[in-house]
N, C-alpha and C positions, 0 to 999 in steps of 0.2 A: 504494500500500500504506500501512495504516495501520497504529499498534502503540498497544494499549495494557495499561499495566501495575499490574496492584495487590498489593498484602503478602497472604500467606496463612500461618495458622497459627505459630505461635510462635518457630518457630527460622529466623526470615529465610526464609520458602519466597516464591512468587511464583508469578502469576500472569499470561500474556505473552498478550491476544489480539492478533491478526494480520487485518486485515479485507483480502484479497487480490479478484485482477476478480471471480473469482465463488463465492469460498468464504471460510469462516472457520477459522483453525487457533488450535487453545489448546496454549499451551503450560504446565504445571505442574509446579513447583518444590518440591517439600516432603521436609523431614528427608535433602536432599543428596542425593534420586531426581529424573529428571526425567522427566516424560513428556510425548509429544508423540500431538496427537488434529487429526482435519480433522474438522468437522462436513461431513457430506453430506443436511442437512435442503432438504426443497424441497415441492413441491406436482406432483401429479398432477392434472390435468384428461381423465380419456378413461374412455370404459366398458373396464371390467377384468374378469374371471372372478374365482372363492374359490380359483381354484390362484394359491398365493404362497408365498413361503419368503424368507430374511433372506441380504440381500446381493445381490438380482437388481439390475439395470440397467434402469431402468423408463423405456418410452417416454414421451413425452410430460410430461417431468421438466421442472419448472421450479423452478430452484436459487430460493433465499428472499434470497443477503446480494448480488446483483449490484444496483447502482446504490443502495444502501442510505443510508439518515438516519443518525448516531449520535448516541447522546447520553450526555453522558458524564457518571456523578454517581461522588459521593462513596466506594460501594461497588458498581461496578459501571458497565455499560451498558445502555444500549438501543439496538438496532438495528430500524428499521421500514423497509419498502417493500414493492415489489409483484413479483411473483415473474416471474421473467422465463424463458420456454420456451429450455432448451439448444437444440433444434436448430433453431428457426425465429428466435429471436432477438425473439419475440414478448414482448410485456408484458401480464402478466394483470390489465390496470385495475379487473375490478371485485371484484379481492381485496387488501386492504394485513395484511401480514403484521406482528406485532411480537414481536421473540425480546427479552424481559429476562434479564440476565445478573446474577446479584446473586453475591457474594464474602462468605465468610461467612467471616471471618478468626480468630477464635477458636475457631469448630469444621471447620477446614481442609475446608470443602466451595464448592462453587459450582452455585447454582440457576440454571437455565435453565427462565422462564416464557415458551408461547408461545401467543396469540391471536389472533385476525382478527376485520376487519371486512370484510363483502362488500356492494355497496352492487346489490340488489336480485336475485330467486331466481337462483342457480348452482349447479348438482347436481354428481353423476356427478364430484365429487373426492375427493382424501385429500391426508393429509400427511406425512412423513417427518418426526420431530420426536426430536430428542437423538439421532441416526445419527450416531457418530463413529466413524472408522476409527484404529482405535491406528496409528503409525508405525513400533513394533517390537512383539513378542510378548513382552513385561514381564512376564507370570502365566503360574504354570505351574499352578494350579488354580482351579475355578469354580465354584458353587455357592450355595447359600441358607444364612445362617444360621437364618432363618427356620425354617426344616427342617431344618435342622442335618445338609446331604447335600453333597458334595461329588466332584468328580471333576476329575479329570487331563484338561488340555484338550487332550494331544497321543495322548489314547485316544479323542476325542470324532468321528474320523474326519470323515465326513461331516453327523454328526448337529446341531440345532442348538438346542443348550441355554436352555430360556428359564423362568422363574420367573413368578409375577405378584408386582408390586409391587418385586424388588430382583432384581440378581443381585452375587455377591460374587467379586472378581479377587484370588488372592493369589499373588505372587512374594517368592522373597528379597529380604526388608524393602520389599517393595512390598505397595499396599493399595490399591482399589478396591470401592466399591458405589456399584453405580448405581440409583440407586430413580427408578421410574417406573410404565408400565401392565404390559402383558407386557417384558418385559424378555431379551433373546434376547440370542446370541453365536455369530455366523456366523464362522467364518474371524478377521479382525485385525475385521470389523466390530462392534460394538456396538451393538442396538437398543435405546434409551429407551422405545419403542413399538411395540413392532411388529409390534401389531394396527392402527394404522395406515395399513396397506397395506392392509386391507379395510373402511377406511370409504372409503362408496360414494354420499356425500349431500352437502349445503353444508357449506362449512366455517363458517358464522354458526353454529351450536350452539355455536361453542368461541370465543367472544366474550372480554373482560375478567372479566366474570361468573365465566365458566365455561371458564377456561382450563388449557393445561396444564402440568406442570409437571414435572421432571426436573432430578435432584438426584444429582452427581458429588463424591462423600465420599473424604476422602485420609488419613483418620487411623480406626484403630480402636475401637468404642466410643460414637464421637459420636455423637448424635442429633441432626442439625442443626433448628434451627425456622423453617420455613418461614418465608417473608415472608407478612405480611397482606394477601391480595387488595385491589387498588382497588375499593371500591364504587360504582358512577353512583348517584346519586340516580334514585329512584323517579319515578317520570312520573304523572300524575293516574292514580288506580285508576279502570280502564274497571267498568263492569257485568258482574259477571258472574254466571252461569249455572251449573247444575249440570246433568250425569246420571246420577240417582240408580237404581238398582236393588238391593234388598236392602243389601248390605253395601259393594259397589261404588257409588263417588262420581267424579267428574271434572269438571273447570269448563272451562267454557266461554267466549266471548267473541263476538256479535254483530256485527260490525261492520260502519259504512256501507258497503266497501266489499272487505268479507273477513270471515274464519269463521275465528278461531282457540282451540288449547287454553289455558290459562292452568295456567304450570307455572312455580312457582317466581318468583314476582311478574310474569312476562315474558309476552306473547303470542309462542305456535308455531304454526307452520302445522298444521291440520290433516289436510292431504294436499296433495301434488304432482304436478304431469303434468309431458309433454314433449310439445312439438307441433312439427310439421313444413310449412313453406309446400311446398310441393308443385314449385311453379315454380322457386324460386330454393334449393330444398334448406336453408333458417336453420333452423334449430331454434330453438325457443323455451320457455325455462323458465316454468312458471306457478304459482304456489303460493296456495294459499286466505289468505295472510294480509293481501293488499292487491291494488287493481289490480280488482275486477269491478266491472262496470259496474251489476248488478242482485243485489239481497244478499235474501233474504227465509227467514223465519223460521216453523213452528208445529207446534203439537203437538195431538196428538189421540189420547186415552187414553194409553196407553203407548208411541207413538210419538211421535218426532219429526223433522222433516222440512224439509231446508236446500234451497233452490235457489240456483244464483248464475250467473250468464250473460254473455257478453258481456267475459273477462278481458282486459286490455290492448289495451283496443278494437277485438280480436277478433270479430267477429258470427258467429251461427251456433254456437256451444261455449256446453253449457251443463250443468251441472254439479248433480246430483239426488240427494242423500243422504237414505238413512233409517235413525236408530238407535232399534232398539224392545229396553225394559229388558223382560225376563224378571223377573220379582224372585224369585222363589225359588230361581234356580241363582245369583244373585246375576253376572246377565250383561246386555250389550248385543251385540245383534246390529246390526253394520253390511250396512246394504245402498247400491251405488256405482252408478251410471249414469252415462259421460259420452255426453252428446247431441251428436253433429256433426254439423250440416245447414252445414257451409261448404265454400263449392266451391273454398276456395283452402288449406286445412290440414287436414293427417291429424295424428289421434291416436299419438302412437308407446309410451306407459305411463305408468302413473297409477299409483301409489300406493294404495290403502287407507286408511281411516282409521289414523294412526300413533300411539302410547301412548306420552305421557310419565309418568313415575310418580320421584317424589320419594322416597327411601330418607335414614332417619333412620340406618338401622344396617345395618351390610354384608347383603345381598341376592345370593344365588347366581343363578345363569341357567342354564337345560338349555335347550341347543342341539342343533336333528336331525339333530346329523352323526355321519357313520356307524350307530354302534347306539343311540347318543346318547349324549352329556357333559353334564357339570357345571362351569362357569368361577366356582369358588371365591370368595365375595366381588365379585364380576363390577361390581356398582354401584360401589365407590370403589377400582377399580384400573383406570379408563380406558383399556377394553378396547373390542373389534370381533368384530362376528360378520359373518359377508356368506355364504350357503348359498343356491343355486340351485334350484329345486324343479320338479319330482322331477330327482331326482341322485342319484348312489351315494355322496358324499363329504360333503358339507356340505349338502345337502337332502335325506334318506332320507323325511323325513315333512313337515308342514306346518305345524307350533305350535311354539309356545317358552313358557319360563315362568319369571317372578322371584318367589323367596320368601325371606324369612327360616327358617334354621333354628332358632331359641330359641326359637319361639313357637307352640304348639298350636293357637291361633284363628286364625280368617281371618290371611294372614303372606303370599298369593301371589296375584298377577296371572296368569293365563292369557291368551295371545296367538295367537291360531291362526284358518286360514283352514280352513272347510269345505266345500271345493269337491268333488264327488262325479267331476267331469268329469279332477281330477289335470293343471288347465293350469300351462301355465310360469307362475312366480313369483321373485322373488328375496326372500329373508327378513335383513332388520340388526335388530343391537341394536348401542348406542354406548352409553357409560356414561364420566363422569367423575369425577375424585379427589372432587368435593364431593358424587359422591350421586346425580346426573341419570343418569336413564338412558332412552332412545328405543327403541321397538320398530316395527317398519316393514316392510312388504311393498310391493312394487314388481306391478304385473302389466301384460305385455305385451300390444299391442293388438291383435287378428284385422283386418286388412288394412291391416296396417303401409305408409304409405307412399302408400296412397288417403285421396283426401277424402270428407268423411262417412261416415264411418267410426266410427258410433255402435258403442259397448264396454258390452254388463254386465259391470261384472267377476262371475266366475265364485263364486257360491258366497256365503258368510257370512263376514265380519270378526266373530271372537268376541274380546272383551273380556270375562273371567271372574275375579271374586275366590275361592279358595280356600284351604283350612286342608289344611297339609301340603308335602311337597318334589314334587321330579319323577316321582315314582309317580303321585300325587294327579290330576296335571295329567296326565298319560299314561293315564289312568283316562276323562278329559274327553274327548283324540281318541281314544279306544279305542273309546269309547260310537258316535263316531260314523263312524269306519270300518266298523265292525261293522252297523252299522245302514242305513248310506247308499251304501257306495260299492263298485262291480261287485269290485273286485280282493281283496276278502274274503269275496266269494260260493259261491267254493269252496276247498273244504278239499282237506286231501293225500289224504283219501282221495275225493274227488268229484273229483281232478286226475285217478285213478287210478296216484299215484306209485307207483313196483315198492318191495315191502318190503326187497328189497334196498337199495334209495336211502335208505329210511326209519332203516333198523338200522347201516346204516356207520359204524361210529367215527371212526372214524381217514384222513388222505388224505395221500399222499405228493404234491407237485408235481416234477417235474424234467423234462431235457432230454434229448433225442436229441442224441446229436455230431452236428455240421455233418459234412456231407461233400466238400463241397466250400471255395473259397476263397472264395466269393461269399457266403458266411454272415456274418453279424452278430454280433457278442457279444450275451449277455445283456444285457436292462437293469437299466441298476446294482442296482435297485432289489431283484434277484430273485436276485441270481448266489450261485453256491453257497461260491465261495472257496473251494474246498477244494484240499489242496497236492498230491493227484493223483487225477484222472480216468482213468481205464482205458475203453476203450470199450463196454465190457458193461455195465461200474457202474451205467447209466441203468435195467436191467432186473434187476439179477442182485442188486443191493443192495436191489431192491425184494422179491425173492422172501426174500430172506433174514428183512428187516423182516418179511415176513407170517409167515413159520415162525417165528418167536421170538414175536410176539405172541398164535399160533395161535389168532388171529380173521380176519374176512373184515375187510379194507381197501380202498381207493377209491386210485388213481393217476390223478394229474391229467398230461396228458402233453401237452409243448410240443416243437415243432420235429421234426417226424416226418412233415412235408412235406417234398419235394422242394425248394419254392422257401424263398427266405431268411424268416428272421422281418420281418414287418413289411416287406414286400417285395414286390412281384406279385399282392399280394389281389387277388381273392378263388379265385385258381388251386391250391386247398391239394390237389388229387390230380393226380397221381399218390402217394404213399405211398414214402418211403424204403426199401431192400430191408432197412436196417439194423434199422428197425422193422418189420417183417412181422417179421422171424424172432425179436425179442424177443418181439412179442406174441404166436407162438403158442407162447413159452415161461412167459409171465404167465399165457396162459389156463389152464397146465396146475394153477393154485394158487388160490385164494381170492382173487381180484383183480380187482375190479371197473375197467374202462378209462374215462374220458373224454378225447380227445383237445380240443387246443384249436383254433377257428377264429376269426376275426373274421366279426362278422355286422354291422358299420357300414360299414368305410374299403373301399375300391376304389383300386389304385395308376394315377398319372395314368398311372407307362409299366409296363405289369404283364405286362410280357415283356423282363428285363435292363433294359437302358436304352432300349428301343424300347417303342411301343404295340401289343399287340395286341387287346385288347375295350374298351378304357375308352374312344375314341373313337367306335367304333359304336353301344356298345351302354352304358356306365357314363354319361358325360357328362350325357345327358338326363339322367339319373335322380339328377344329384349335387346334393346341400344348395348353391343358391348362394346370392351376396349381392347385395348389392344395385344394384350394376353388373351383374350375371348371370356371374359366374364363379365356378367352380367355390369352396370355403370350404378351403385350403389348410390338411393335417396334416401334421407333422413329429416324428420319436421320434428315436432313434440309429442307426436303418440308414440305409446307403448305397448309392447306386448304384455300379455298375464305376468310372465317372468319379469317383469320391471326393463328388459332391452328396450332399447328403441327402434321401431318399427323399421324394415328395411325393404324398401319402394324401390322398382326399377324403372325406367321408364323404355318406354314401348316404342319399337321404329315403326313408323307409320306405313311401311310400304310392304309390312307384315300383312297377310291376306286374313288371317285366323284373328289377328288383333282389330281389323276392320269387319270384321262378322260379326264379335262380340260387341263393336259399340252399335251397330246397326243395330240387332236383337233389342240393346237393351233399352236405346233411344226410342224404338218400335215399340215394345214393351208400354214404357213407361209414357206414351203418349196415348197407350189403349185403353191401360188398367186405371193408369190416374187420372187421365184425363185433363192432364197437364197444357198450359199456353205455350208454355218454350220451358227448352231445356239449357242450361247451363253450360258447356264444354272446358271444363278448369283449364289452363295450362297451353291449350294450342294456341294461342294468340301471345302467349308471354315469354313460355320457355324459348331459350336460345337455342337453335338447331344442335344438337350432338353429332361428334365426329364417330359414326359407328362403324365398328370395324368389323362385322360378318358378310363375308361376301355371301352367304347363301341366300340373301334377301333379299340382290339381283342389283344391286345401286350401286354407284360407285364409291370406293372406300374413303370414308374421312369428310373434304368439303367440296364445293359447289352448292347447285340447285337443288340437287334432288330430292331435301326434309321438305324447302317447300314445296315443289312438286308433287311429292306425295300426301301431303296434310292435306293439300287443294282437291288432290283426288279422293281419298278419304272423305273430307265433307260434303264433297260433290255424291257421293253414295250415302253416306246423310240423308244429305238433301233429295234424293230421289227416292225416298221411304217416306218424308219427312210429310203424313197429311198436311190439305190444304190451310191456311190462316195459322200455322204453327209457325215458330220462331225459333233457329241455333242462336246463342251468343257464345264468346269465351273471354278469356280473364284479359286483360291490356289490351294493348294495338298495334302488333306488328302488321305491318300495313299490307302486306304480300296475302294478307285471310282476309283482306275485307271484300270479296267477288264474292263468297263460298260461305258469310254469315250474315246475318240480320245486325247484328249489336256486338258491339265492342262493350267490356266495362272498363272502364278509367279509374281502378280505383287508386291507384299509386299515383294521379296527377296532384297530390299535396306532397309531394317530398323535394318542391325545387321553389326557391325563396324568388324569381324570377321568369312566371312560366308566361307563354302567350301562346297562340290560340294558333300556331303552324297546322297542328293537324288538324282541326276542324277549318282552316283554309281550305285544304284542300280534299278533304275524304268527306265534309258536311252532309256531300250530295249523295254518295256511296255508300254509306254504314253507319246507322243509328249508335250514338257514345251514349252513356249512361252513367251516372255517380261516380262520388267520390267519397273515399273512406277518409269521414272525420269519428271512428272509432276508436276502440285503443288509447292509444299513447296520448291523445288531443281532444278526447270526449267530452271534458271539461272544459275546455276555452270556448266560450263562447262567442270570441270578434274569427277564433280561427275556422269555429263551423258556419258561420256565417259568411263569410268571405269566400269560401268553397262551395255555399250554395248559390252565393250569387254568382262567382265565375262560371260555375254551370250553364248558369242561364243565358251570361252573355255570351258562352263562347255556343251558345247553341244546343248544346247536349240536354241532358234528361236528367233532371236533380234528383240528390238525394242518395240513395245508399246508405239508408241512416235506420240505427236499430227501431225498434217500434213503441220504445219506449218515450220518445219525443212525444209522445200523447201528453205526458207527465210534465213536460216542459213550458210553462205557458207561455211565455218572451219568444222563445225558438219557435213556436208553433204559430203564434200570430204571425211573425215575421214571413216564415215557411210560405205557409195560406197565402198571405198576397202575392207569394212569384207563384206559387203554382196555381194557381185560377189563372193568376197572368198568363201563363204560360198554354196552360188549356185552351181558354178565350182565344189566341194567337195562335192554333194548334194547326189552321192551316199553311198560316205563313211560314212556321219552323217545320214543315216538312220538306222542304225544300230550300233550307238556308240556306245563304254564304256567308261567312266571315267575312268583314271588310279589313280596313287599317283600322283600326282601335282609335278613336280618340283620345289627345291627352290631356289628363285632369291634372292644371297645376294649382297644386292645392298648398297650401301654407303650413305651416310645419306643425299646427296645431289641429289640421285636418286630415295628421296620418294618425297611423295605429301600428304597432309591433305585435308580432307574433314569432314564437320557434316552429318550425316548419313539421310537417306532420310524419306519420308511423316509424319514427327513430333516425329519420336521417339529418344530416347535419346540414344548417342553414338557419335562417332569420331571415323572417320577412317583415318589409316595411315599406308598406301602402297605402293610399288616401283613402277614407272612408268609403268616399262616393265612387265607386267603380263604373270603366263605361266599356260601350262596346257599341258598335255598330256593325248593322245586318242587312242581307236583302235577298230578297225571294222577286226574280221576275226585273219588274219598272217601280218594285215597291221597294220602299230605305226605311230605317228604323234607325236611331239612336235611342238606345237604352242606359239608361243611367241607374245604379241603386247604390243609397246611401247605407251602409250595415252598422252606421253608429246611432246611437240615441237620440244626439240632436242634432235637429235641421241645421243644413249647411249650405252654402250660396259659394261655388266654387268655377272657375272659367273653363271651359276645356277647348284645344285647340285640335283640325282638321285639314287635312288640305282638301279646300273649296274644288281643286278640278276632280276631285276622285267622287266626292260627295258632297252634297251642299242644298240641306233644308230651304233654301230660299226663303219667300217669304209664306208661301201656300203650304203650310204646313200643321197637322192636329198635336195637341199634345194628352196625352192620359198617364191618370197616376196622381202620385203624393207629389205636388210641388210647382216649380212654376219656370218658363224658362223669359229671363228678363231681358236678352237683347241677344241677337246673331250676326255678327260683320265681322266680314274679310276672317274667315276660316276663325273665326274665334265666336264662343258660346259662353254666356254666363247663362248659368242657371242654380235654383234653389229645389233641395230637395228634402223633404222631411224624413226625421230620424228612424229608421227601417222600413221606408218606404220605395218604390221605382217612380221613375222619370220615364215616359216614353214619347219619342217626339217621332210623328208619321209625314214621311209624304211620297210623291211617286217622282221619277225621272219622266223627264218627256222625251 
């Protein structure tokens, strides 16, 4: 153990690091508080998914300070080395880590800068960087001064608060901010970054250069100033190149023996594979920026066109790019071929051509998760994006876009893949403090794991400059979903959706009591919390909600099987007695039923804890991997024995696995007499690389999960009696030809979302609720705020237990969007999303909230939310206020896209006081709507 100590801040404070075998503890001294923190920074090396949250236990960790160099100056340290794997005791040689520690003794803070060097291509990592776990619970509140919002960290439950750029800790006479990228607060933990847990690339981006940095502030007020990066001197300027198209530029670099971008004086790879020797199982990184044996270069008209062959003496791989400028959408179209004629390495995925883009001034990001978001500033708050495609959660769609907001001209890059065929992809952007930001698509290979195993990738790399934000750019893949690709070729009314499905406002979700002991609790994520359940409550609370609203509503309904939740799939009939006799008490009312099923997982023992179908008849048909076993799922059920249940899930192109959803979806439309059925999981899960070839597909990635899930529903759908209704869980976009209804419920987990997908799928497939259950059942500005986003982005409110009968505030409020929304029931059959208007509202007409089902974010928004619609020659601005008291707030439009004039109705709570020149004041009472009508001529 080693101890070292420096002065901090004025009144004799100190600062104590601690360098222990394989961690570093600080300890801090100032104005007679003390606190004590562990760093838990390390490095990940393994493939990971986009599901992540702050304070997991990450496999394949390797802590950064075991066996470490120090070096001790004047105001501070330096600790360097090489990060060594906890549980194999492995040392990762070809990465050297360096955490600088500098002491900033007159403004009572202390920086932590941390870089690497990696000495030739290493992907598929990340880092854990400024992770300290406090020692005691020192703040009793957190928050942004930034935004000047704050909350009680012993109300923050499960939830996990995070900021970009800072978060603020304050206890009696205790003080912290931690300024960094995202900045979270799990439990005692504290993220410095902690979008770091989905970078998914080399750690060389984050060099000296471009390194990072993390700043722990002890006194109020200060503005500590950074330390001055080390600059390396410049190395002779190589030749470089451009690709020019219209307003779009990009340099290039030739080189004997690599192809790189040229960003920010430095050569970057301009794409990367992974290859695999077949015999001895190595994987091998390869990156265009060094290492080919044969580099060749030309162009011809508006094309141009790389070959490179032969990488790391590899024969037989050979590597065929062509970027053709468009110049008048001011675009380049990438086209990829990797060629493999070698009989000793298969291709495992290749990258796309990847985009660096250099940001002088903060530069926002719209990522396609969920409905889509906006990561605020996204360029210099050294953030991560990592979205799986098609996925219900962090890939819904296939593009991303950075733009500046200040600037009317050209201001945005567009980033997006246009593949018609919807194969697996994974989509980064990585961005740090100085500006850099990387955009990146990864695509997996079609016979993963054979050699010669020649890859198109699928579709076009669009690189696009445009004028404007993420409408603009959602305009771009609008054009070409709409145009190119099967899953927008029918509409709701070419699905033949029943108008029932169409006109539903409102949807309650809840449960059937367990009946037995062998039931499961809810998962966390859904439960209703409330302080008494009666055993009718599941049905009798729902009749009541319909007679008070006296509208037709929609009941989403779970656990109304016999067998447990998540538990003996795919055995869901027999039918509860306790539900038969509710439901022929629903039917007697305005109540549309959909029950829920899983239509992925198959339980290994799906009779108790014994087997009865999954060996005969499940097994063949299961997702495996790469040794041939089955792809192991695990939720919160258990078996008798106290195990946890073990779920496999099902390749969809299995014949025997499409018979049993048939039967049972047939079934359960005869016996119960059900509206729609539920289909868990097909619209959310992200495609699996399945390795059995007897299932006739090709191994690993491409099209063919969705291909086959589309064929799949399409047999569905041809059993499927007339006025009945599929939905499934999220909204991978690639299902929406093939169902009635998306559900939305994951669109609460992003502090910035806007209305990309119902831009463009409005017309196509009915969205539906949003889970304010769980984790946010009590806030009441947060379930509000999620009901009225519903409304405006068009979709179908609610998703909300049935217990809201009991609520009276939530339930008035509810009542007026949903008659609204009834009343209007033919204009939102056919809506569009417009550009949103924006409400600039005064700082006393926003509201704060932490973002919902556990993920990390804060939101901060004006009371009065808007949105604008239109169906036809008809325009709607909708306005609703979800605060208490009436509020008189401006909101601004651009007049050429839309523009009330002066021939215009208003309905609702409130009043609109003047409209000139793309600007609208209006007044709106507290939990009331604004609706302003008129038509286009």
């Amino acid at each position: 153990m080693a101890t070292y100590t420096f002065s901090l801040g004025k009144e004799q404070g100190q600062v104590i690091f601690e360098l222990l075998d394989r961690c570093l503890t600080m300890q801090v001294v100032h104005q007679q508080e003390t606190y004590e923190f562990e760093f838990l920074d390390g490095v990940l090396n393994d493939r990971f998914t986009s599901d992540w949250f702050a304070g997991v236990e990450f496999k394949h960790h390797a802590t950064m300070y075991e066996g470490c160099a120090v070096t001790v100056k004047e105001n501070g340290l330096e600790i360097t080395g090489q990060p060594k794997r906890m549980e194999t005791g492995e040392v990762m040689d070809q990465v050297t880590v360096t955490n600088r520690f500098t002491v900033l003794k007159e403004q009572a803070a202390i920086t932590q800068e941390t870089f690497f060097t990696v000495d030739g291509p290493l992907y598929d990592c990340s880092a854990l960087i400024g992770r300290v776990e406090a020692k005691e619970q020192y703040f009793d509140m957190v928050g942004s001064e930034e935004a000047d919002a704050f909350f009680a960290i012993k109300d923050l439950k499960r939830s996990n608060l995070a900021y970009p750029r800072e978060l603020v800790f304050r206890g009696e006479n205790r003080y912290l901010k931690v300024q960094g990228g995202l900045v979270c607060l799990c439990g005692k933990i504290i993220e410095g970054h902690i979008g770091g847990h989905n970078y998914n690339d080399t750690l060389s981006y984050y060099d000296e250069d471009n390194s990072v940095f993390t700043v722990f502030s002890f006194e109020e007020g200060a503005v500590p100033c950074l330390p001055v990066r080390n600059k390396k001197p410049n190395k002779q300027m190589p030749k470089v190149s451009s690709f020019i198209s219209g307003d779009l530029s990009v340099d290039y670099v030739v080189k004997e023996q690599g192809l790189a971008l040229w960003h920010q004086k430095k050569e970057q790879p301009l794409l990367a594979m992974q290859l695999q020797q077949v015999a001895t199982g190595e994987k091998r990184f390869i990156d265009t920026l060094s290492g080919w044996g044969n580099v060749s270069a030309s162009k011809k008209g508006n094309k141009t066109e790389f070959v490179l062959s032969n990488p790391d003496g590899i024969s037989g791989i050979t590597l065929k790019l062509t970027a053709e400028a468009i110049t008048e959408q001011n675009r380049l179209k990438w086209d990829v071929t990797v060629v493999n004629d070698s009989s000793e390495y298969s291709l495992l995925w290749c990258t796309y051509p990847r985009l660096y883009w250099e940001c002088d001034k903060p530069h926002d990001l719209f990522r396609p998760e969920s409905g889509g978001s906006v990561a605020r500033e996204f360029s210099t708050a050294d953030m991560h994006f990592n979205g799986s495609y098609p996925g219900g959660f962090y890939g819904t769609m296939a593009y991303m876009a950075l733009y500046r907001t200040d600037e009317q001209k050209v201001n945005g890059i567009y980033f997006g893949v246009h593949d018609a065929s919807g194969g697996k992809k994974e989509f980064q952007a990585d961005s740090s403090q100085k500006g850099s930001v990387r955009l990146s698509c990864r695509c997996y290979a079609e016979d993963w794991g054979k050699t010669k195993n020649t890859n198109h990738l699928p579709g076009k790399m669009i690189w696009q400059s445009f004028a404007g934000d993420w409408f603009d750019a959602t305009e771009i893949y609008r054009e070409f979903v709409q145009q190119e690709c099967f899953w927008t070729k029918r509409s709701i009314d070419d699905k033949q959706t029943p108008l029932w499905m169409q006109d539903i406002p409102f949807w309650v979700m809840d449960w059937v009591p367990q009946d037995s002991e062998d039931g499961e609790p809810i998962p966390t994520n859904l439960r209703t919390d409330s302080d008494e359940v009666k055993p009718e409550d599941w049905y009798e609370n729902v009749i009541r909600l319909q007679k008070f609203f006296g509208v037709p509503i929609g009941y989403h309904v779970y656990n109304w099987h016999k067998i447990p939740f998540n538990n003996d799939y795919p055995h869901f009939l027999p039918a509860k007695d306790s539900f038969m006799k509710g439901l022929s008490e629903l039917k007697q009312h305005d109540i549309r039923i959909m029950p829920y099923i899983n239509a992925l997982l198959w339980d290994t023992k799906d009779r108790g804890n014994s087997d009865f179908e999954f060996e005969s008849i499940g097994r063949a048909g299961s997702v495996k991997t790469e040794s041939g076993d089955p792809i192991i799922l695990r939720f919160e059920s258990r078996e008798s024995d106290g195990k946890l249940v073990e779920l496999t899930a099902m390749c969809p192109s299995y014949q025997k696995w499409r018979d049993k959803l048939v039967k049972l979806t047939t079934d359960m439309f005869e016996e119960l007499g059900v509206d729609a059925i539920y289909l868990d999981q097909i619209a959310a899960r992200i495609p699996h690389l399945c390795m059995d070839e007897t299932h006739g597909h090709p191994l690993g990635g491409g099209s063919w999960w969705t291909q086959e899930y589309n064929d799949l529903l399409a047999e569905l759908n041809g059993h499927k009696p007339e006025g009945k209704a599929f939905t499934s869980e999220s909204n991978a976009e690639v299902f929406a030809s093939q169902l009635d209804g998306f559900l939305s419920w994951a669109w609460v987990r992003c502090d910035n979302e806007v209305p990309a997908f119902m831009r463009i799928y409005s017309d196509v497939i009915k969205v539906l609720g949003r889970n304010t259950n769980g984790y946010m059942k009590h806030s009441d500005m947060h379930w509000k705020y999620h009901l009225a986003q519903s409304l405006l982005c068009g979709q179908q409110m609610g998703w909300v237990n049935a217990d809201l009968i009991n609520m009276p505030e939530r339930l008035e409020f509810t009542k007026k969007l949903v008659q609204f929304r009834y009343a209007h029931r033919e204009f939102f059959r056919h809506v569009t999303v417009l550009r949103p208007p924006v409400v600039q509202a005064e700082r006393a007409h926003k509201f704060a909230s932490d973002v919902g089902m556990g993920s990390a974010g804060m939101i901060m928004k004006p009371y009065i939310c808007s949105a604008a619609l239109q169906n036809g020659k008809r325009r709607m601005i909708l306005l609703i206020n979800i605060g208490k008291e009436t509020m008189s707030d401006v909101m601004s439009f651009n007049p050429t896209e839309y523009n009330p004039g002066k021939n215009f109705k208003v309905e609702g709570f409130g009043s609109v006081n003047c409209i000139s020149d793309g600007k609208m004041e209006c007044t709106v009472e507290g939990g009331g709507y604004l609706c302003i009508k008129w038509e286009e001529e």
